[in-house]
N, C-alpha and C positions, 0 to 999 in steps of 0.2 A: 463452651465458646472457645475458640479457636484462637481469635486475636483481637487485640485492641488498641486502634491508631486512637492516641488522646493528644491533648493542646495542640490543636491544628488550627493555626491562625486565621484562613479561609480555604474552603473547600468550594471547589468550585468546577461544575459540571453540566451538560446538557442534559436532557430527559427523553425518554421513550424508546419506544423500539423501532422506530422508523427514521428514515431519511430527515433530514428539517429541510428545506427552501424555503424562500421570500425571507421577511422578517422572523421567523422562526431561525433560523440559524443564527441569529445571534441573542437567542433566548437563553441564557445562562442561568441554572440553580446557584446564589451563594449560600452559604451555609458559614457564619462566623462564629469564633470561640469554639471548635465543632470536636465530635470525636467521632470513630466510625467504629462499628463492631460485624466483626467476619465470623461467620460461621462454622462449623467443621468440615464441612462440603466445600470451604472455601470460595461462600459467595458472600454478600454482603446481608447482613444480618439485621442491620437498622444504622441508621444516623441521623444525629439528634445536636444540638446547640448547648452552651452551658454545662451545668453540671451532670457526667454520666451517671444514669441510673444504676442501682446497686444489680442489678441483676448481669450488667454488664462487666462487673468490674472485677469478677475471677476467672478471666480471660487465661488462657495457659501462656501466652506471650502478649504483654504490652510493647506498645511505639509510639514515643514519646516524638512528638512532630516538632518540637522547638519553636512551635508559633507560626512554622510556613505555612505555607500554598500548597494544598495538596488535590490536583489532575486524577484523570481515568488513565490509565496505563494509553503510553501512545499507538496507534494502529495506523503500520503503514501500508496501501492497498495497494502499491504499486512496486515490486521491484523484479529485478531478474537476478536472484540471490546465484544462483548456480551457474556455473561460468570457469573456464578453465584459464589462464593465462590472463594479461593486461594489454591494455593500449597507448602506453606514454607515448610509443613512438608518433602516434597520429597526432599529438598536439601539437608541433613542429605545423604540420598541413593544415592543422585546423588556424592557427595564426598567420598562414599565409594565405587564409582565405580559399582556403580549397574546400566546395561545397562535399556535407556527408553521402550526397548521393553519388559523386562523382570517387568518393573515397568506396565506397561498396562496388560501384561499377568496374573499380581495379582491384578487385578484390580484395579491399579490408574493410573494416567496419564488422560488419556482424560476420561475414564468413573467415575473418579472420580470427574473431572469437569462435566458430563452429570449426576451424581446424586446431585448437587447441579444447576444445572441450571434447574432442573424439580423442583426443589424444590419452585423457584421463582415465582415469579409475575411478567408478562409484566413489571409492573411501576417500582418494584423494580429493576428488569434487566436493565430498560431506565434507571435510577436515577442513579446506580453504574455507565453505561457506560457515563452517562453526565457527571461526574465526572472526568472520564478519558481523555474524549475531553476538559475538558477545561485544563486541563494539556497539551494535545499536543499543544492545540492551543497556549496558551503562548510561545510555541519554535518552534511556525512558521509552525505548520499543519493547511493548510487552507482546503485540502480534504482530506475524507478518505476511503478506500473502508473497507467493516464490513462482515463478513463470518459469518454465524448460524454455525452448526456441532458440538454441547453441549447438543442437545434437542433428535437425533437420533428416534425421535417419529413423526408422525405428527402432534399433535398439537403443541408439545414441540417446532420442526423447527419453526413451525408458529409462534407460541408465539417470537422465538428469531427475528425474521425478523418482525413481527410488532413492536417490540421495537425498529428496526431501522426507520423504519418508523416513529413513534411517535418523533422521533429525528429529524428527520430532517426539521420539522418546529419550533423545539424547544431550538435550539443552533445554533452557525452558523456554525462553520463546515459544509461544503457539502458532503455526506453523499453515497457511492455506495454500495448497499448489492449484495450479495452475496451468494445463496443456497450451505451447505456442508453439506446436510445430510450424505454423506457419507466420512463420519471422523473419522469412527470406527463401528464394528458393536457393535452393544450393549448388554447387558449382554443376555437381554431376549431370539437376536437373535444367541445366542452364537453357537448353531449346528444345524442352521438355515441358513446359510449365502445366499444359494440363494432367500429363503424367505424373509430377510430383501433387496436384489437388488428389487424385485420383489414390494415388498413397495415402496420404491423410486419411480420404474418407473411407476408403476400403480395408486400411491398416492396421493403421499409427489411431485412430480415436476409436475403434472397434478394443484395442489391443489396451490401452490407457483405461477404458471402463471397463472393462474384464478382469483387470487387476485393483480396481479403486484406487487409482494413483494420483486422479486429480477430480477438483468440482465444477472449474469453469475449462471452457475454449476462447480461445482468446484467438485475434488475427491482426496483423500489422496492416493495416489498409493505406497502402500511400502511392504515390508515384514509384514505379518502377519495380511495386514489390507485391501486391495485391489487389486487384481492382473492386470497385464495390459491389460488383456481382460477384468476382470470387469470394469476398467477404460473406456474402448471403449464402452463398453454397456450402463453406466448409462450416461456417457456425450453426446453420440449416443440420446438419450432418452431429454436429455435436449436443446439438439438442436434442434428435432423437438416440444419443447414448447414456442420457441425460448427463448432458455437462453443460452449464448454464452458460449464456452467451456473453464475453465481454467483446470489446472493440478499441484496439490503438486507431484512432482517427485525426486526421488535421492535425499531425505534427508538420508536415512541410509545406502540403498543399492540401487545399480544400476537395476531395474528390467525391463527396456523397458519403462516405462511411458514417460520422455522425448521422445523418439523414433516414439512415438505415433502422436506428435504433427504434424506435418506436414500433416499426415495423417486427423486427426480429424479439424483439421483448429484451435489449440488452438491461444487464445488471451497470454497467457502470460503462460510460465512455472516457478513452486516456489521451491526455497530452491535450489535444481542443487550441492548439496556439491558434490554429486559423480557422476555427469554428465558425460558419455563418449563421446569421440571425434563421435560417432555416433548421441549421442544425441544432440551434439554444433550442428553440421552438417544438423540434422532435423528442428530445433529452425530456422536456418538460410535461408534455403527451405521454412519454413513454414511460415515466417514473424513473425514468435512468440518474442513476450519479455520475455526476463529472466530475472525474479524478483527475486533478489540472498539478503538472509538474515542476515546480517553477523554478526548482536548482538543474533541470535541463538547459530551462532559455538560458540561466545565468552564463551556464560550464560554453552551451554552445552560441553565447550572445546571438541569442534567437529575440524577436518581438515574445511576450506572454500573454498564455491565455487572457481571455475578456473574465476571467472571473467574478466581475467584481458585476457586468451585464448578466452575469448567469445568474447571480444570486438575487439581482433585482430582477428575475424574469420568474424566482421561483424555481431554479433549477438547484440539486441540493449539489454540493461542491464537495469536495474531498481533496484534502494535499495529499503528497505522496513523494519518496524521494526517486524513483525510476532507478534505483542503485542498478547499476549494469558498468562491462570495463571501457565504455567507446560514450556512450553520451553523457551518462553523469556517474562519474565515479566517487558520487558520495553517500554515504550510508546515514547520516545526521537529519534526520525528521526534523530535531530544533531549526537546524540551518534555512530548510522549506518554510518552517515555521515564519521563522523572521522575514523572509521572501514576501509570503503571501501577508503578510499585512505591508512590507513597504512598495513591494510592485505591484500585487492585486491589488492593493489599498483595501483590505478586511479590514475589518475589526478583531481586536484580539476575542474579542466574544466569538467571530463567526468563524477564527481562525484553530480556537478553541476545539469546535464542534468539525471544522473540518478535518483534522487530526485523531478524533474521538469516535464520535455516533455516524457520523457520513461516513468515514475510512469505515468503522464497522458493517455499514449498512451498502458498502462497496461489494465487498465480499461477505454476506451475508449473514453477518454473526450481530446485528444489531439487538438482534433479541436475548442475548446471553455479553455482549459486550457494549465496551463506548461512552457507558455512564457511568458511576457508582449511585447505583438503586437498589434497593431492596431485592434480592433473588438474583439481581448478575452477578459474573463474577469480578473479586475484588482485585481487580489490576491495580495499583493507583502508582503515582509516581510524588515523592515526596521532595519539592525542588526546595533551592539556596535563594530564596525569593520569599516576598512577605504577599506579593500580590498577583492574577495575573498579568497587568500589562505591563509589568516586568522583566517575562521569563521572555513574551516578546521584543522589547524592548533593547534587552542586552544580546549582542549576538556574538559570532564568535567564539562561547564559551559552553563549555556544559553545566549546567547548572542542575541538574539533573543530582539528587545526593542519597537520596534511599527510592529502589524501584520493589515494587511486590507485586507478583503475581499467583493468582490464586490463595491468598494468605499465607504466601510465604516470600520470605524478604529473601530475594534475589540478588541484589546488590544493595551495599553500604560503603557507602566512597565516608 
């Protein structure tokens, strides 16, 4: 036996290998007075209440829980870890009320992040973004999924998605990329636009599954940047490379992209501020996860998604921090955490599960992540808290104080 977390005050976690919606998303297992036992393969091996069985207890490392709260390792399904340079200077514009689409339209926003992420180096891109993960990992990010769509070139994608790569044998975070060449068109292809779709599909996503450098495609569907017929073409295009289909949809305006989903088979829909009862209703048909971002609205005092209509419609929810340098430059899962229960109004139960089993069941690792069960792997994150509705409760702070992944202790603050 591998390892043994003992006096753990409560354990507490969702169950199964699938998505939760309705009342199911705030189905919590607790488990008090609890210990858990990880196996050599580094999954979870059994957990039990009261006193540990003898067969458990010549464990080659014990972990002595102090009586807290101990979570599944956090998983977050939405960011764009890889990114060259920052955007302070736009906060000045964004306080004087200057709309993000009108800041892209003069070129910043995302193509100002796409002239400093050409600018980079592979190593230097890896080096900034290892950076980053060991910040989330400290507050309890034990996976992450990672979006290119800064490079809008082919080698540029490639380069951002080999950086993910090169990562993931090089920190522990576990690591899901993700293809976005289409995140913008780029300057070059500015009165080009079905020339730069035409790239993607003949290129850049031929060239991405050739290499195995990512699992989903992913498309920013909005005003100004991809319309919902381009959405169905290029995700069209990435599914027969097999790259499973996601969708940025209804972050500014409502244009069909959510709508889409059921149709296209998407795995998760992101952002949803301005989802209509059309689009909840698709999400819900289609089995899709809504991966709602709620430290965007904050950063861009945006309205937030209806989450709380999603969950009572049955659709499964997922947080996520959308960490990128232009619309939310924060890294801190807890921080969304706190969000979606005081602005979605969750439950720390469903809040729980949308940081856990939904974030895993985003990017499709629900069956091997999300919970602590028998046969997953043992993420779990051992917080400065006795309860959950604590860890939501206090915000502001990391409370985050021993993180493990795969049975081994990654961080000890």
């Amino acid at each position: 036996m591998k390892q043994l977390i003992y006096n753990i005050g409560m354990l507490a976690t969702p169950e199964g290998k699938t998505a939760h919606g309705g009342p199911s998303q705030a189905e919590i297992r607790y488990y008090r007075n609890a210990w858990l036992a990880v196996a050599d393969d580094g999954t979870v091996a059994a957990i039990g209440e009261g006193e540990v069985p003898e067969e458990y207890c010549g464990a080659a490392e014990k972990v002595d829980a102090g009586g807290h709260l101990v979570t599944p390792g956090l998983v977050d399904a939405h960011t764009h870890l890889i990114f060259g340079g920052w955007r302070e200077h736009e906060l000045a514009l964004k306080l004087k009320g200057v709309p993000y689409l009108e800041i892209l339209a003069q070129g910043g926003g995302i193509l100002s992040t796409v002239r400093n992420t050409r600018a980079a180096s592979e190593e230097e891109l890896a080096d900034k973004a290892a950076e980053a993960l060991a910040m989330m990992l400290e507050m309890g990010t034990t996976t992450c999924e990672a979006k290119s769509g800064y490079g809008l070139s082919l080698e540029d994608e490639l380069k951002q998605l080999r950086a993910i790569k090169r990562l993931q044998s090089s920190q522990p975070v576990e690591l899901v990329p993700t293809f976005l060449g289409a995140h913008a068109v780029p300057e070059e292809y500015k009165e080009d636009r079905e020339g730069y779709i035409r790239l993607m599909c003949e290129e850049m996503i031929p060239a991405v599954a050739k290499e195995g450098l990512a699992e989903f495609c992913d498309v920013f569907c909005e005003t100004g940047v991809f319309t919902a017929e381009e959405s169905r073409t290029i995700l069209e295009c990435g599914k027969k490379y097999g790259l499973a289909p996601k969708i940025h949809s209804d972050e500014i305006n409502p244009i069909g992209g959510t709508e889409l989903t059921s149709e296209i088979g998407a795995v998760s829909a992101e952002h949803l501020i301005c989802a209509t009862d059309e689009g909840i209703d698709a999400m819900r048909h289609g089995g899709t996860v809504a991966c709602c971002l709620p430290a965007t609205s904050f950063y861009l005092n945006a309205n937030f998604a209806r989450a709380r209509d999603m969950v009572s419609a049955g659709v499964p929810v997922a947080i996520a921090t959308d960490f990128n340098p232009g619309s939310c430059p924060n890294l801190s899962l807890s921080f969304a955490m706190n969000l979606g229960c005081y602005k979605y109004r969750l439950t720390p139960e469903e809040v729980l599960t949308a940081v856990t089993l939904n974030a895993a069941a985003a990017i499709r690792r629900a069956d091997t992540l999300g919970s602590l069960e028998t046969g997953k792997k043992a993420d779990m994150v051992i917080w400065k808290a006795d309860n959950l509705d604590f860890i939501l409760y206090r915000f502001g702070n990391n409370l985050a104080d021993t993180v493990i992944k795969a049975g081994e202790i990654v961080v000890k603050r």
